[in-house]
C-alpha positions in Angstrom: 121.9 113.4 102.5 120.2 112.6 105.9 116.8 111.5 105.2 114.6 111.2 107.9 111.7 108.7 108.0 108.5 109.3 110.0 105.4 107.0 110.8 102.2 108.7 111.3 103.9 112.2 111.7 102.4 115.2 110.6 101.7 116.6 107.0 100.5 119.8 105.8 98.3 120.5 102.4 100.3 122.8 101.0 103.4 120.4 101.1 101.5 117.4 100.5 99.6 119.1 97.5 103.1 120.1 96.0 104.4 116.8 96.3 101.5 115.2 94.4 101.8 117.7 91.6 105.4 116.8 90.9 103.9 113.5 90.6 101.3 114.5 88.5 98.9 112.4 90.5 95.2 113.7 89.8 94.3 113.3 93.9 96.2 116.5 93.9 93.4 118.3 92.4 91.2 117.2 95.6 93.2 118.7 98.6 90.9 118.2 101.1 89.7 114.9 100.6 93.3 113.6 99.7 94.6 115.1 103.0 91.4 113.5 104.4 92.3 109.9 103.2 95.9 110.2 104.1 95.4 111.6 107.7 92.8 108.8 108.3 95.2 105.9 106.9 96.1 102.9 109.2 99.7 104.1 109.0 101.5 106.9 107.0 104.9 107.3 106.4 106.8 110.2 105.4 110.3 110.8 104.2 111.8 114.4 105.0 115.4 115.7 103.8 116.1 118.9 106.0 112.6 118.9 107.0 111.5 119.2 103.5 108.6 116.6 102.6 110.2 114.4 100.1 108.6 111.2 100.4 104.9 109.9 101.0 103.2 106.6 101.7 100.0 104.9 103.2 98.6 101.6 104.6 94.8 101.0 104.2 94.1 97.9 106.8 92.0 95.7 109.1 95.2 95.6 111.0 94.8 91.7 111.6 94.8 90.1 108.2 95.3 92.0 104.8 96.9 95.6 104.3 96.9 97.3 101.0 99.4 100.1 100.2 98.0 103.1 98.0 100.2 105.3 97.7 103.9 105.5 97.7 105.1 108.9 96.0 109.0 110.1 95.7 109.6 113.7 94.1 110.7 113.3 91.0 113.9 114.9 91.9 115.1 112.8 94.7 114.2 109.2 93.0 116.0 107.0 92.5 118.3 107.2 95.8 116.6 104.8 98.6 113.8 107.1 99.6 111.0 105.3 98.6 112.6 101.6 99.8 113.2 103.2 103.2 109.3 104.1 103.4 108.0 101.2 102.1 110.7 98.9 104.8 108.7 101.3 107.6 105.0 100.2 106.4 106.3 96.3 106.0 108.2 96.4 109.6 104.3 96.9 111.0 102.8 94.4 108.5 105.1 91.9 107.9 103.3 89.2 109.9 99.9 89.6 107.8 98.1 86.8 105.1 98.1 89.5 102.7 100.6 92.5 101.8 98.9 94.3 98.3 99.1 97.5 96.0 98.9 98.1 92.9 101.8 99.5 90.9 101.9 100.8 86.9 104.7 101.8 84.9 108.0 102.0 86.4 106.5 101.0 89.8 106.0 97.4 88.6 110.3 96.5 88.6 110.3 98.6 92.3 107.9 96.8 93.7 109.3 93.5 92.2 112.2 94.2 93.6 110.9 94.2 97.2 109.4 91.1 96.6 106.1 92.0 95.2 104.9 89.4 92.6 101.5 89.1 90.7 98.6 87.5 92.7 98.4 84.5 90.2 95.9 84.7 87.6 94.3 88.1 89.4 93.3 90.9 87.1 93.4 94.4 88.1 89.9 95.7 88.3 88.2 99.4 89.4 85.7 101.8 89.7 87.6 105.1 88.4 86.6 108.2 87.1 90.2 109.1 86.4 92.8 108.4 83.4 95.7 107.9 86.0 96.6 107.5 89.9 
């Protein structure tokens, strides 16, 4: 399996859009807006498998200081086999030097995460302004 990882390459909706349905991520149910945010991101990454769209990521930063990582999606089918580790070693080869690396991860996100060296921020508490029920 050759997967190809890209920075700041191009996506389409339609691919994108598919991608976040297999996910079940509501954003998906905003096309334009989602396409929008990721097109307009500091960096994104992609992860392609005979030129299919496989993997997605983005960096939200000043560039300088703090960069916050909101989205990191895998299809479901190809999980599980390095995909989303390659992506995320992408984003943190550009932002390794900064005071501040964040995200925010739920379910079986939290022991990937953890496993690139993510930790809780000490006594911090998750907190929002969402009109959703999940990403």
């Amino acid at each position: 399996m050759n997967i190809e990882i890209q920075i700041n390459g191009n996506i389409e909706q339609a691919e994108t859009i598919a991608l976040y349905r297999a996910n079940e991520w509501s954003s998906a149910e905003k096309p334009d807006k989602l396409i929008a945010a990721l097109r307009n991101s500091h960096t994104l990454v992609t992860a392609r498998i005979a030129a299919k769209l496989v993997g997605i990521g983005n960096a939200i930063s000043d560039g300088h200081l703090v960069v916050y990582y909101p989205h990191m999606l895998v299809h479901p089918f190809h999980q599980g086999k390095g995909i989303g580790r390659k992506m995320m070693e992408a984003l943190q080869s550009i932002y390794c030097g900064l005071h501040q690396q964040m995200l925010t991860a739920d379910g079986d996100a939290v022991n990937f995460y953890k496993a690139l060296g993510f930790e809780r921020a000490g006594k911090t508490v998750p907190m929002w302004v969402y009109a959703g029920k999940d990403h």
